[in-house]
ROLODO-287515 format. One record per atom (N, C-alpha, C): residue in three letters; residue number from 1; x, y, z; atom name. Coordinates in nm, 4 decimals, decimal comma. Example, Ala and Ser with C-alpha at 12.3 -4.5 7.8 and 13.67 -1.06 7.14 Angstrom:
2
<node res="Ala" n="1" east="1,3190" north="-0,5690" up="0,7800" atom="N"/>
<node res="Ala" n="1" east="1,2300" north="-0,4500" up="0,7800" atom="CA"/>
<node res="Ala" n="1" east="1,3200" north="-0,3300" up="0,7800" atom="C"/>
<node res="Ser" n="2" east="1,2850" north="-0,2250" up="0,7080" atom="N"/>
<node res="Ser" n="2" east="1,3670" north="-0,1060" up="0,7140" atom="CA"/>
<node res="Ser" n="2" east="1,2900" north="0,0030" up="0,7870" atom="C"/>
! end
This chain:
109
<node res="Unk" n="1" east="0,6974" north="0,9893" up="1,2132" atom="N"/>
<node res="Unk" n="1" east="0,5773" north="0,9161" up="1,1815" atom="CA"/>
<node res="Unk" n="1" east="0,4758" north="0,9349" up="1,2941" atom="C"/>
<node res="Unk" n="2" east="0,3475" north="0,9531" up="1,2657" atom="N"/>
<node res="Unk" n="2" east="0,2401" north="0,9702" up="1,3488" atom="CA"/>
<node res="Unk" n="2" east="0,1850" north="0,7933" up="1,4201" atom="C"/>
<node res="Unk" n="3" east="0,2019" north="0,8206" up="1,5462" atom="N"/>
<node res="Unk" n="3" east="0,1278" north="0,7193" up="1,6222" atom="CA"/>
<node res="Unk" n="3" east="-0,0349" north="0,7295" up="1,6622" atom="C"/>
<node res="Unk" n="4" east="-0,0884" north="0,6315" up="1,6771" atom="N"/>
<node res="Unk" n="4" east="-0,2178" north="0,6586" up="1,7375" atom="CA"/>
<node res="Unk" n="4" east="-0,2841" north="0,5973" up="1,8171" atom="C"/>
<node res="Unk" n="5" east="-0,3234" north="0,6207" up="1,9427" atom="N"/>
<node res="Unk" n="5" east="-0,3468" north="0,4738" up="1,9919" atom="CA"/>
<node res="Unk" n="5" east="-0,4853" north="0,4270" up="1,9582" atom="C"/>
<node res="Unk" n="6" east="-0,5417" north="0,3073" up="1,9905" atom="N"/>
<node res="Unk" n="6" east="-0,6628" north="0,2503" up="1,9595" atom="CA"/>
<node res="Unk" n="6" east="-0,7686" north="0,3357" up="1,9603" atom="C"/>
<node res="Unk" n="7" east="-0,8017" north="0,3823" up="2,0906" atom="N"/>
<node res="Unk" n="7" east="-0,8845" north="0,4624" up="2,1281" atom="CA"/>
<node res="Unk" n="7" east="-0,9136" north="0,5883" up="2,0397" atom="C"/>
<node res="Unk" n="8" east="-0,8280" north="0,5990" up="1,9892" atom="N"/>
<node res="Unk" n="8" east="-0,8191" north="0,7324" up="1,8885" atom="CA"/>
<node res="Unk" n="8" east="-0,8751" north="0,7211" up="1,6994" atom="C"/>
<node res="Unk" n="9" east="-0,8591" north="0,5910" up="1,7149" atom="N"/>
<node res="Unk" n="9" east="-0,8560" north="0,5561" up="1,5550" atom="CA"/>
<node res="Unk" n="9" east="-0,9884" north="0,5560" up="1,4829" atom="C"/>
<node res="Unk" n="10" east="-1,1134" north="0,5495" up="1,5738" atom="N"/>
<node res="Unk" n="10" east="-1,2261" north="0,5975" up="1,4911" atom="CA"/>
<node res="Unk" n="10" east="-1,2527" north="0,7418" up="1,4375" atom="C"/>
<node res="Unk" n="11" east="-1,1685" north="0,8513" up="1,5499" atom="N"/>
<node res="Unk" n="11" east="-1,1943" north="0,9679" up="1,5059" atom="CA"/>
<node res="Unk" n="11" east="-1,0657" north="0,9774" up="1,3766" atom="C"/>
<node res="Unk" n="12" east="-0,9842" north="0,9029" up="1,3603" atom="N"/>
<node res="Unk" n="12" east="-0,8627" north="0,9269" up="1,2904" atom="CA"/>
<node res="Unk" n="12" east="-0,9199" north="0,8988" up="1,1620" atom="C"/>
<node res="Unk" n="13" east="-1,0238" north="0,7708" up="1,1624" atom="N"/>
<node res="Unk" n="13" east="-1,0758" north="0,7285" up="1,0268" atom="CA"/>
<node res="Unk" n="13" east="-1,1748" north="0,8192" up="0,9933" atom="C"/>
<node res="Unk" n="14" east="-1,2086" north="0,8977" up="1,0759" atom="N"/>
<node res="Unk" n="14" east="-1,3786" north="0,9669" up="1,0179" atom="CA"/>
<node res="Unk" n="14" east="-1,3099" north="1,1261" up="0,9636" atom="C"/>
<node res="Unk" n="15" east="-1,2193" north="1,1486" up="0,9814" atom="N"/>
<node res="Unk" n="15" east="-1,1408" north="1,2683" up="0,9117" atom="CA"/>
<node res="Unk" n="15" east="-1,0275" north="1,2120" up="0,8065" atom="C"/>
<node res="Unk" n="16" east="-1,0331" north="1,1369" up="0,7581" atom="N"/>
<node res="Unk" n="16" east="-0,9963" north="1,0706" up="0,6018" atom="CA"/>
<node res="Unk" n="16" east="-1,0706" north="1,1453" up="0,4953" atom="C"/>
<node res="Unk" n="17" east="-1,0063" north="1,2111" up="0,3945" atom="N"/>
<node res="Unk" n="17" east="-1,0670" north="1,2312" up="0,3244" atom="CA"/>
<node res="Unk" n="17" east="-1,1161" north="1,0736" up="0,2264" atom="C"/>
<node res="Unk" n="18" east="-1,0615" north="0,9849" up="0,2299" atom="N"/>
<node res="Unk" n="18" east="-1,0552" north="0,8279" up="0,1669" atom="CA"/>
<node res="Unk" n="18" east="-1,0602" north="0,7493" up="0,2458" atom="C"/>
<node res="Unk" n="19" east="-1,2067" north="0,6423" up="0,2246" atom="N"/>
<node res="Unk" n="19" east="-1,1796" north="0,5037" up="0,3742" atom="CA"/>
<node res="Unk" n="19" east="-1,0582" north="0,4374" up="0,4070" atom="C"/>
<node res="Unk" n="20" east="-0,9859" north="0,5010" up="0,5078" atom="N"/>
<node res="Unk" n="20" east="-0,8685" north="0,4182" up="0,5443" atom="CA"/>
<node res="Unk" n="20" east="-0,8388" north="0,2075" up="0,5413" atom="C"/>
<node res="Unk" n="21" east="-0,7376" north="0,2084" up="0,5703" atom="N"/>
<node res="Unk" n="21" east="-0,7259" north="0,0588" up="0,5786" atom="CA"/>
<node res="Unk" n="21" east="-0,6715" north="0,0722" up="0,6838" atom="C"/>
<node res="Unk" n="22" east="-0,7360" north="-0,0566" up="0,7800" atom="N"/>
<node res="Unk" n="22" east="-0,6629" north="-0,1244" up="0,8844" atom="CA"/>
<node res="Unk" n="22" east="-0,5473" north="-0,1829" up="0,8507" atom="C"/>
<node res="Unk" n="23" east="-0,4048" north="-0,1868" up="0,8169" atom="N"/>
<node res="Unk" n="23" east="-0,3129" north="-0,3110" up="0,7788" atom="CA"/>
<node res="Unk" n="23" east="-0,2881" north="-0,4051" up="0,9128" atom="C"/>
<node res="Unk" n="24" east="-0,3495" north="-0,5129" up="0,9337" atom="N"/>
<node res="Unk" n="24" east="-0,2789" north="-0,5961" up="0,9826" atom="CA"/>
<node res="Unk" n="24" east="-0,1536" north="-0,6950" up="0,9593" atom="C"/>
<node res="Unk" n="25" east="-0,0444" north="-0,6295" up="1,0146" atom="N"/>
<node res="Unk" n="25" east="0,0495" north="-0,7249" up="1,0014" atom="CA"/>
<node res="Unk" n="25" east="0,1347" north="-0,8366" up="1,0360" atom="C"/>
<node res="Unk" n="26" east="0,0244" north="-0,8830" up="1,1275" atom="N"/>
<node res="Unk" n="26" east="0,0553" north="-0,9927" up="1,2190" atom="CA"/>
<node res="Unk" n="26" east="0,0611" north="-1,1374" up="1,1139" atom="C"/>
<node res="Unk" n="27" east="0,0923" north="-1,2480" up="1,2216" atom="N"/>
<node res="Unk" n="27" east="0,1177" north="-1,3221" up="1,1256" atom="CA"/>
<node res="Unk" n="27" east="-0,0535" north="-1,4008" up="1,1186" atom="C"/>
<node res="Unk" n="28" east="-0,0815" north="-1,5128" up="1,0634" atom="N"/>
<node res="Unk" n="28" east="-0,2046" north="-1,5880" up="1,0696" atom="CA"/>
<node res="Unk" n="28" east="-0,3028" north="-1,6575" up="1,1308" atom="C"/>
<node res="Unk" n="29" east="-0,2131" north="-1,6785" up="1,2441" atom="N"/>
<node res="Unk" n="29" east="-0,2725" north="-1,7551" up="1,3702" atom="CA"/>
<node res="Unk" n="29" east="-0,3049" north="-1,6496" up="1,4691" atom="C"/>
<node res="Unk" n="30" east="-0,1863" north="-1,5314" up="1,4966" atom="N"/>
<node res="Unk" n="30" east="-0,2064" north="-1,4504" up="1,5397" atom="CA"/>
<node res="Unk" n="30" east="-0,3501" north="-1,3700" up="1,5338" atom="C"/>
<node res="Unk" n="31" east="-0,4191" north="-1,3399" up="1,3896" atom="N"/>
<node res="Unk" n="31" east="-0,5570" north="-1,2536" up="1,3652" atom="CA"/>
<node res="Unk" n="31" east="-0,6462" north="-1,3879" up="1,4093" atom="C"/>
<node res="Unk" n="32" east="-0,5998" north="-1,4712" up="1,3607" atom="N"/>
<node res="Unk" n="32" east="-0,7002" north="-1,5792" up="1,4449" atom="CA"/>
<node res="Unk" n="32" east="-0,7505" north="-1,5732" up="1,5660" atom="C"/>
<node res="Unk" n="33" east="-0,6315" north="-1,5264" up="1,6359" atom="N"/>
<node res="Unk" n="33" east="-0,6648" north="-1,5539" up="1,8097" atom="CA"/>
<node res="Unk" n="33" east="-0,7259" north="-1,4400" up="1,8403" atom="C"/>
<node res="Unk" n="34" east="-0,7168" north="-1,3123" up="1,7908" atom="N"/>
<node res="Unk" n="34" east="-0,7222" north="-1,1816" up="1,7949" atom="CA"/>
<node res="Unk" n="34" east="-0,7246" north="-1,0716" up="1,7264" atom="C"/>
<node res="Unk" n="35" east="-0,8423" north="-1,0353" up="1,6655" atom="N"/>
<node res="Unk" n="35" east="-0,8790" north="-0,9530" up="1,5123" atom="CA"/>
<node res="Unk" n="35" east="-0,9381" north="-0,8593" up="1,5989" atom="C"/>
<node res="Unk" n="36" east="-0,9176" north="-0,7472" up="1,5245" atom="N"/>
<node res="Unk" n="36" east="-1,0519" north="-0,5882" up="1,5446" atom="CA"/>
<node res="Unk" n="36" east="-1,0895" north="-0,5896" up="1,4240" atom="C"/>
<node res="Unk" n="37" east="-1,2474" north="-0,5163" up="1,5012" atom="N"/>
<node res="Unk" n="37" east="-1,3226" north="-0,4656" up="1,3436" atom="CA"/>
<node res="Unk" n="37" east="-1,3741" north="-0,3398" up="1,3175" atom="C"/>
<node res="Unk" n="38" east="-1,2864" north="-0,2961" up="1,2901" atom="N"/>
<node res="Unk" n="38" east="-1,2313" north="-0,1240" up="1,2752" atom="CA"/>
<node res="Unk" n="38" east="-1,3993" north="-0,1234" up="1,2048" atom="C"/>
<node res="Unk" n="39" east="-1,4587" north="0,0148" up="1,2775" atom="N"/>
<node res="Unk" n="39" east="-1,5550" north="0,0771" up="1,1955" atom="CA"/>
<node res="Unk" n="39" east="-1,5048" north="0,1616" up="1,1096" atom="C"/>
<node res="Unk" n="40" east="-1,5853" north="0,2039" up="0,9720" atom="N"/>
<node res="Unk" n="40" east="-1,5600" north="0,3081" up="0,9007" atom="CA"/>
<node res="Unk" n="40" east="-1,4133" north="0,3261" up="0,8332" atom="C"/>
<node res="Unk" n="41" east="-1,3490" north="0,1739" up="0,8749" atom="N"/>
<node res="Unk" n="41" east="-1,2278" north="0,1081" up="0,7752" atom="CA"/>
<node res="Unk" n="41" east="-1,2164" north="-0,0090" up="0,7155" atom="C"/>
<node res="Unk" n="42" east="-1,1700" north="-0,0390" up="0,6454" atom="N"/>
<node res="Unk" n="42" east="-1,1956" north="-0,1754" up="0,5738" atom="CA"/>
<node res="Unk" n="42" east="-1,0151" north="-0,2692" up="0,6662" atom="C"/>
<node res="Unk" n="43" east="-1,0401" north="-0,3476" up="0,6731" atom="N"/>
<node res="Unk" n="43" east="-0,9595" north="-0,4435" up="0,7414" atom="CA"/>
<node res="Unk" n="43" east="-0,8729" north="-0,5290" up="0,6329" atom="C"/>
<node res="Unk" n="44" east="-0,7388" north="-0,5235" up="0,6095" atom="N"/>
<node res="Unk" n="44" east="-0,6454" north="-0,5985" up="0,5509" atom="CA"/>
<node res="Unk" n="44" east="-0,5314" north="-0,6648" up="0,5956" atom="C"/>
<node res="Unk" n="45" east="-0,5152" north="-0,8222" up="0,5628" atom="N"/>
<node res="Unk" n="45" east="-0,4361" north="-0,8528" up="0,6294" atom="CA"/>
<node res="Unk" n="45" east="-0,3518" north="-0,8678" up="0,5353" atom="C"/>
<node res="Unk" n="46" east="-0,1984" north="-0,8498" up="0,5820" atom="N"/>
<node res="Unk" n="46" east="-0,0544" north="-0,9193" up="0,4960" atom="CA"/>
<node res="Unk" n="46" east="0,0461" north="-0,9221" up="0,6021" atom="C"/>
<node res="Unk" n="47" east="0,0417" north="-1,0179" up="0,6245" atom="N"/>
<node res="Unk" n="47" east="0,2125" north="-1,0637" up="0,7027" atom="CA"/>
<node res="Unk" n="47" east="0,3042" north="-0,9556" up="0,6876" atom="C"/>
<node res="Unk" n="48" east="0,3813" north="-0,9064" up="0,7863" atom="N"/>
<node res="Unk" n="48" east="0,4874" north="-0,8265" up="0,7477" atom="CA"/>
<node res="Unk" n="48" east="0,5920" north="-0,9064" up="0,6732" atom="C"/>
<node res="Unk" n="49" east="0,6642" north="-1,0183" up="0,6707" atom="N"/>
<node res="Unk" n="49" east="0,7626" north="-1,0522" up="0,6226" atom="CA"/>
<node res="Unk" n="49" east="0,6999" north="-1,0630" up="0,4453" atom="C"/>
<node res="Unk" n="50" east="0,5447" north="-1,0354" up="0,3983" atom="N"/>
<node res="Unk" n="50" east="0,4985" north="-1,0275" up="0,2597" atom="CA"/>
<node res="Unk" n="50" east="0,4783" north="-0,8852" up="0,2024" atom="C"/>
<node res="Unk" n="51" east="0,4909" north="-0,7690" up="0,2924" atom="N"/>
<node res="Unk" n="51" east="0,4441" north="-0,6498" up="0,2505" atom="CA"/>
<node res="Unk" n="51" east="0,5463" north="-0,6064" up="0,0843" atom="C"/>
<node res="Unk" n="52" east="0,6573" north="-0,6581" up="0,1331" atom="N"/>
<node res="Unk" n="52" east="0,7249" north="-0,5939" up="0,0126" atom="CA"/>
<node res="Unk" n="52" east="0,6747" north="-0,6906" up="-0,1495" atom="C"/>
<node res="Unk" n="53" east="0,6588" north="-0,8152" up="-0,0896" atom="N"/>
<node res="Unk" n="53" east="0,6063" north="-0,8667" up="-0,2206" atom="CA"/>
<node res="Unk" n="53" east="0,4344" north="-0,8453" up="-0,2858" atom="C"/>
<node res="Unk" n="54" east="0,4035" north="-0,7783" up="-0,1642" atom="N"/>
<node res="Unk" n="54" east="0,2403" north="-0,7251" up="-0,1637" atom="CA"/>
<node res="Unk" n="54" east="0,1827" north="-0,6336" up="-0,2067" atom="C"/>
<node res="Unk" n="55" east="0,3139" north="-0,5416" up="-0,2259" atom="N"/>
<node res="Unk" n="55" east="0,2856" north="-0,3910" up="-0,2221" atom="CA"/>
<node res="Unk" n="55" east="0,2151" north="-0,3401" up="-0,2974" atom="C"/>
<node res="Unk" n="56" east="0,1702" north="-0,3804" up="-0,4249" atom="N"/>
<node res="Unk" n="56" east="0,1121" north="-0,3713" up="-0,5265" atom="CA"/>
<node res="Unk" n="56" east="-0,0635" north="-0,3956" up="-0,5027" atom="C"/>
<node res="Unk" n="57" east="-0,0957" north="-0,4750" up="-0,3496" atom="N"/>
<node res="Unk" n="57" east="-0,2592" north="-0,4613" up="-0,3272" atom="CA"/>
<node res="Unk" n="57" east="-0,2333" north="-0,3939" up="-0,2349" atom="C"/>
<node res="Unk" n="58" east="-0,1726" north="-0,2470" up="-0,2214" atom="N"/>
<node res="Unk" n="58" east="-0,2549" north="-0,1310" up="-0,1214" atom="CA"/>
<node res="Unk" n="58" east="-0,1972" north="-0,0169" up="-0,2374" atom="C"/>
<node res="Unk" n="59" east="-0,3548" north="0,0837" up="-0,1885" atom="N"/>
<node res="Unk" n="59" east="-0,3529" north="0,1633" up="-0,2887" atom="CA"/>
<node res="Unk" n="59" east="-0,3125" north="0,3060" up="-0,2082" atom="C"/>
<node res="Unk" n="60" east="-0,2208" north="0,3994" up="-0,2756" atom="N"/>
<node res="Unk" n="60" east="-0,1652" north="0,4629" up="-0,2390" atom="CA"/>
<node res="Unk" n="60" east="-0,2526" north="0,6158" up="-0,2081" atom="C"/>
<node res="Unk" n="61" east="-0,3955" north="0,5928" up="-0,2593" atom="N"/>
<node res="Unk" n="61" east="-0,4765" north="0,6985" up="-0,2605" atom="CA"/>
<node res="Unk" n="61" east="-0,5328" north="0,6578" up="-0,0979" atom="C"/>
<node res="Unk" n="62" east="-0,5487" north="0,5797" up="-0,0123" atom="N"/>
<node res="Unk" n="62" east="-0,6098" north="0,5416" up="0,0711" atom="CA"/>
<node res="Unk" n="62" east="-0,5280" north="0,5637" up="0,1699" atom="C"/>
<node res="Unk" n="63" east="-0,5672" north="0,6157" up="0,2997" atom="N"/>
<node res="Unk" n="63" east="-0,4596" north="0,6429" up="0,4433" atom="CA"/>
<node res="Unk" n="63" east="-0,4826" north="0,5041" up="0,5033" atom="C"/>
<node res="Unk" n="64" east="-0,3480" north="0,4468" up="0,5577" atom="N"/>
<node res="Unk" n="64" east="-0,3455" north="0,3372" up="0,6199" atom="CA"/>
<node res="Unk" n="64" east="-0,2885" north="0,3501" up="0,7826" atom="C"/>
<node res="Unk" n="65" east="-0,3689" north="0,2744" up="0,8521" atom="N"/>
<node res="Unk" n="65" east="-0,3178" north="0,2641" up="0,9908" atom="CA"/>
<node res="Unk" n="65" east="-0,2623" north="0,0976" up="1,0398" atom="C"/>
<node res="Unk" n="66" east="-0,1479" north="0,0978" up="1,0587" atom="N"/>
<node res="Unk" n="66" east="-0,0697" north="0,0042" up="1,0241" atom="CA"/>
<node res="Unk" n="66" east="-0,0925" north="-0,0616" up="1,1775" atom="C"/>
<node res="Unk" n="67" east="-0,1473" north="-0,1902" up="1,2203" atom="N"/>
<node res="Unk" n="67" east="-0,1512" north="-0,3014" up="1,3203" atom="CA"/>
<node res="Unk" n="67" east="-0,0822" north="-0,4030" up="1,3655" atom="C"/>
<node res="Unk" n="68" east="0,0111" north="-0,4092" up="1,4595" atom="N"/>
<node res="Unk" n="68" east="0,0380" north="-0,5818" up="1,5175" atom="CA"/>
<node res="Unk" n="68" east="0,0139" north="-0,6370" up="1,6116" atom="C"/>
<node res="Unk" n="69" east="0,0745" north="-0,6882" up="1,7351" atom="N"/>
<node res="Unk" n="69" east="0,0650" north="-0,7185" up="1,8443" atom="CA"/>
<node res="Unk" n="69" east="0,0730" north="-0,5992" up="1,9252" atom="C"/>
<node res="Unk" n="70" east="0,1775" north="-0,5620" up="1,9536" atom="N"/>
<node res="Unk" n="70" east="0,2408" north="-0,4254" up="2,0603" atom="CA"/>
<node res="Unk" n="70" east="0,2473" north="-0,2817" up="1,9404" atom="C"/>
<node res="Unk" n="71" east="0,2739" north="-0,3403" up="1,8481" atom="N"/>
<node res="Unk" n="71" east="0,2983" north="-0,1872" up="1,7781" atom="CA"/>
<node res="Unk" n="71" east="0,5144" north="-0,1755" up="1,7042" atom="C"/>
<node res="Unk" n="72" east="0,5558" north="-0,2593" up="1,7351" atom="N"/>
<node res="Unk" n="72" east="0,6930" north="-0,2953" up="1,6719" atom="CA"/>
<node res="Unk" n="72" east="0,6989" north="-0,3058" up="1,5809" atom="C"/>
<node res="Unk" n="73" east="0,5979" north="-0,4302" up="1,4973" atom="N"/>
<node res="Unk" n="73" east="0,6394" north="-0,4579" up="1,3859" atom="CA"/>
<node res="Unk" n="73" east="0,5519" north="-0,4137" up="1,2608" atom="C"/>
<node res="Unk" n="74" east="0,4736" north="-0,3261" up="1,3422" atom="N"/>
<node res="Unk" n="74" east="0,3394" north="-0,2086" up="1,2818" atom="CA"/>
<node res="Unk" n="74" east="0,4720" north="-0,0887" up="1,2113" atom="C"/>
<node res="Unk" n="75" east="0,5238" north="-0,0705" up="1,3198" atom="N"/>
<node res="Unk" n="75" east="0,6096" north="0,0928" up="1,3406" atom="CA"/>
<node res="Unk" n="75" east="0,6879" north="0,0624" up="1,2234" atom="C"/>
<node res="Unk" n="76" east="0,7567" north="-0,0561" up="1,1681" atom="N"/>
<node res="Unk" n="76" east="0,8352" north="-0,1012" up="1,0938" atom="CA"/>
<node res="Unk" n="76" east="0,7788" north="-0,0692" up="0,9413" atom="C"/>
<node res="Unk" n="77" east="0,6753" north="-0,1467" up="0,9310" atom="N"/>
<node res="Unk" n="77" east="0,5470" north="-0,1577" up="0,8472" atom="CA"/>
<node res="Unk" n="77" east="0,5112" north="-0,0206" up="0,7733" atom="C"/>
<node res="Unk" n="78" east="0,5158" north="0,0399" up="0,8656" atom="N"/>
<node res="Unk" n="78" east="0,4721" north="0,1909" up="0,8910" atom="CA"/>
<node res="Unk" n="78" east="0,5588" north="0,2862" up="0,7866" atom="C"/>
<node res="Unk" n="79" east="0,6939" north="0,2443" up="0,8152" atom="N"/>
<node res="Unk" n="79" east="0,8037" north="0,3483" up="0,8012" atom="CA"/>
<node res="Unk" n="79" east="0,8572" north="0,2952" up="0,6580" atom="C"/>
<node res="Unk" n="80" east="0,8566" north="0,1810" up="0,6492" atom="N"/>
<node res="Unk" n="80" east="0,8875" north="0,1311" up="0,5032" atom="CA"/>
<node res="Unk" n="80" east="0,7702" north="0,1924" up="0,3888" atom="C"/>
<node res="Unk" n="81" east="0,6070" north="0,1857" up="0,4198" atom="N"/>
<node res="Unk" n="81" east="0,5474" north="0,2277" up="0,3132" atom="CA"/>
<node res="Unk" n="81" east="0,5956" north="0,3445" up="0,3403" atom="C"/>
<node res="Unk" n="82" east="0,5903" north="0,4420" up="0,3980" atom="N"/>
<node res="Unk" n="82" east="0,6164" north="0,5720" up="0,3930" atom="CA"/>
<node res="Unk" n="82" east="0,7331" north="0,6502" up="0,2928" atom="C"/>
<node res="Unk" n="83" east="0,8150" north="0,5078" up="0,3480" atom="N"/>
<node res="Unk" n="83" east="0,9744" north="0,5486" up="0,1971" atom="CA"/>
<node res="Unk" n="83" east="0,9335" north="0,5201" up="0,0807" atom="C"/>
<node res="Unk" n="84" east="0,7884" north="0,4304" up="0,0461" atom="N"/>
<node res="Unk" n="84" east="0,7570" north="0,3853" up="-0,0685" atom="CA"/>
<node res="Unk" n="84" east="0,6365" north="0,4637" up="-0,1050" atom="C"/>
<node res="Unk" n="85" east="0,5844" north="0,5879" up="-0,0209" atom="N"/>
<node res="Unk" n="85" east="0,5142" north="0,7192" up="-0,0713" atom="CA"/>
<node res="Unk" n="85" east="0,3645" north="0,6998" up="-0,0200" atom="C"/>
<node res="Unk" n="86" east="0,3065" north="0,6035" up="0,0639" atom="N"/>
<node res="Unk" n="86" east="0,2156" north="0,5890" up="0,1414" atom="CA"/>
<node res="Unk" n="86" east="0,1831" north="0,6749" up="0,2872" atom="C"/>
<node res="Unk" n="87" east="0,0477" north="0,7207" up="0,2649" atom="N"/>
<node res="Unk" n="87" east="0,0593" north="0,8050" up="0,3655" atom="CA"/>
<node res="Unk" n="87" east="0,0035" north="0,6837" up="0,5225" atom="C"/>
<node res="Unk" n="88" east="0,0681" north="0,6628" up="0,6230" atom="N"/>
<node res="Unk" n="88" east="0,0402" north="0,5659" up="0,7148" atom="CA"/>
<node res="Unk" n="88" east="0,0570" north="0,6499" up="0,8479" atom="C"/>
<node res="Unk" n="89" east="-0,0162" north="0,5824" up="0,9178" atom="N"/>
<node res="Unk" n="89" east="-0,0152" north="0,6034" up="1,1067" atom="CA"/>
<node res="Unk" n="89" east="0,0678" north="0,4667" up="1,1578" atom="C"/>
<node res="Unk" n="90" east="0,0928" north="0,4552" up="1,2795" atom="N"/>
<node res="Unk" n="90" east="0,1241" north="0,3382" up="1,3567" atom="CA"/>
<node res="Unk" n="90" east="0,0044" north="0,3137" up="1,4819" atom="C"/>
<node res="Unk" n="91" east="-0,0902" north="0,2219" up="1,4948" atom="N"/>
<node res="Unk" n="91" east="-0,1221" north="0,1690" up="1,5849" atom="CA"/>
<node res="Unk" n="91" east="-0,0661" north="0,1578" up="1,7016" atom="C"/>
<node res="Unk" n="92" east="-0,0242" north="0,2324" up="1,8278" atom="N"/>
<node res="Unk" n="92" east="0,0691" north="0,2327" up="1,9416" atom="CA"/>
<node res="Unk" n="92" east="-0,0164" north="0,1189" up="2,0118" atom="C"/>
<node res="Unk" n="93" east="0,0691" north="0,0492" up="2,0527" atom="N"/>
<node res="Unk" n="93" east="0,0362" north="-0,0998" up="2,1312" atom="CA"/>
<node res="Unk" n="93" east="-0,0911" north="-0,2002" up="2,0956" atom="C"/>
<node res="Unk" n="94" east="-0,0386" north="-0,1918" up="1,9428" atom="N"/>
<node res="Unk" n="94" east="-0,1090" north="-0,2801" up="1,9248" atom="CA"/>
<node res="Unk" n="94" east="-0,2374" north="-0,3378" up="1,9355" atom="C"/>
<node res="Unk" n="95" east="-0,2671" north="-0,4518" up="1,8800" atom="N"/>
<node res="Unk" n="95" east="-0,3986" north="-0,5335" up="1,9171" atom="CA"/>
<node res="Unk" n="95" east="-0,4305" north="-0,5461" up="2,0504" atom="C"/>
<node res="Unk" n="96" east="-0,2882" north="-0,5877" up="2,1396" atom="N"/>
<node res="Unk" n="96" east="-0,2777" north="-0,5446" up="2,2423" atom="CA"/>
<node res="Unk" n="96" east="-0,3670" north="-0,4304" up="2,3403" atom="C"/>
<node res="Unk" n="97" east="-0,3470" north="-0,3247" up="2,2932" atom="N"/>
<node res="Unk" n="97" east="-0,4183" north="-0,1625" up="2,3246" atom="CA"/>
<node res="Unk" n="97" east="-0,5359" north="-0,1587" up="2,2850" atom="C"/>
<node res="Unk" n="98" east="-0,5696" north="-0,2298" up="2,1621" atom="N"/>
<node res="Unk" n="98" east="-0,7158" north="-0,2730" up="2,1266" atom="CA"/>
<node res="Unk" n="98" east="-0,8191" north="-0,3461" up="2,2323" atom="C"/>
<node res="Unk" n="99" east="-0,7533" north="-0,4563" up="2,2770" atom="N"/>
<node res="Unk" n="99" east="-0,8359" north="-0,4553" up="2,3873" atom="CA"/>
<node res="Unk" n="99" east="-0,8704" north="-0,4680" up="2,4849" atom="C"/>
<node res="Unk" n="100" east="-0,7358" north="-0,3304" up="2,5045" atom="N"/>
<node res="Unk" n="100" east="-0,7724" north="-0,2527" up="2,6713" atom="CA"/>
<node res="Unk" n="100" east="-0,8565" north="-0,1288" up="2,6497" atom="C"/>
<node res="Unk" n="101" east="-0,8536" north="-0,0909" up="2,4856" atom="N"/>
<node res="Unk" n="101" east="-0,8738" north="0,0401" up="2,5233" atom="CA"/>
<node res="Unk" n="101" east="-1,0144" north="0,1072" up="2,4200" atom="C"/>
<node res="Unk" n="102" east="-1,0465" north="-0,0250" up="2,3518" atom="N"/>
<node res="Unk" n="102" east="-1,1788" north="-0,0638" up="2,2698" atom="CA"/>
<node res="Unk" n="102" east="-1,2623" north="-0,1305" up="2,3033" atom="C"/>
<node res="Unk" n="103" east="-1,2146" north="-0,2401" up="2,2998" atom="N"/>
<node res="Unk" n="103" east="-1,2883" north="-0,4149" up="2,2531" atom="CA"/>
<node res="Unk" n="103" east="-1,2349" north="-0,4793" up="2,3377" atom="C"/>
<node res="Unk" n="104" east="-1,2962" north="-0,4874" up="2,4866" atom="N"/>
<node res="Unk" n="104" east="-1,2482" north="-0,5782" up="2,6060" atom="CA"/>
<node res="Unk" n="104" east="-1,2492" north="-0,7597" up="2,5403" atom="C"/>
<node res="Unk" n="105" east="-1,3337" north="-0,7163" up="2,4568" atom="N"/>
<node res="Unk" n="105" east="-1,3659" north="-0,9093" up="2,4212" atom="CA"/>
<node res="Unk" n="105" east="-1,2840" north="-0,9685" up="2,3171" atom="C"/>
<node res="Unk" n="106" east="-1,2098" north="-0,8765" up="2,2970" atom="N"/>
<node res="Unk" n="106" east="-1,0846" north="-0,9240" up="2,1884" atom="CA"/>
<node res="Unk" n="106" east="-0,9491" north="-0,9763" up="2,2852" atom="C"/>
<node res="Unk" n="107" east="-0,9287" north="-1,1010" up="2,2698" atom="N"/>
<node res="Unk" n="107" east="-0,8450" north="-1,2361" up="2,3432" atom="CA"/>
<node res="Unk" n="107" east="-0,7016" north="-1,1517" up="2,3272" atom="C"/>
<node res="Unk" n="108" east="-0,6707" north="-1,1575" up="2,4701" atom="N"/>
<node res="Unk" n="108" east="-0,5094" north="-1,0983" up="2,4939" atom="CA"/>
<node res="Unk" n="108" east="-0,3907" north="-1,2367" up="2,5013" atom="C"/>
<node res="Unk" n="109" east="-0,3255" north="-1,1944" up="2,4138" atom="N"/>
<node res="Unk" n="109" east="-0,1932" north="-1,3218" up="2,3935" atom="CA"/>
<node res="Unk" n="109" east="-0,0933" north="-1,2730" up="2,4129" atom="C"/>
! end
């Protein structure tokens, strides 16, 4: 599976042939404390412990770059759509890496 880190993900979205999705899969309080706002992607959130009952609102024509805290439960996220025929990246470190390596003003937890 392809990783990517933050820093990388605008050029990752602008060579899509289809506007990617951000998946955030953190939990609720979590995007609360600490959201990005991916340019030139549309931003979705679903809990990882809901993806499998979710699966049915992401569309399989669209490249997804999969988000959490550090990048663990992204990588997870990641590897399951992939068995389910989604083409996905992993976010390497997370929201986390977001903002060290984007968006200084996005709150580190």
């Amino acid at each position: 599976m392809q990783q990517i880190y933050p820093a990388q993900i605008a050029d990752w979205a602008s060579q899509q042939d289809q506007r990617p999705v951000l998946l955030d899969v953190r939990e609720g309080w979590e995007v609360q404390t600490a959201s990005a706002q991916p340019e030139g992607m549309d931003l979705l959130h679903i809990p990882m412990q809901t993806i499998p009952a979710r699966l049915h609102e992401l569309d399989k024509t669209r490249p997804i770059a999969c988000l959490c805290h550090h990048g663990s439960r992204s990588m997870q996220v990641a590897s399951f759509l992939m068995q389910h025929g989604f083409e996905v990246v992993n976010v390497a470190g997370g929201i986390h890496a977001w903002s060290a390596q984007v968006d200084p003003s996005i709150p580190v937890y």
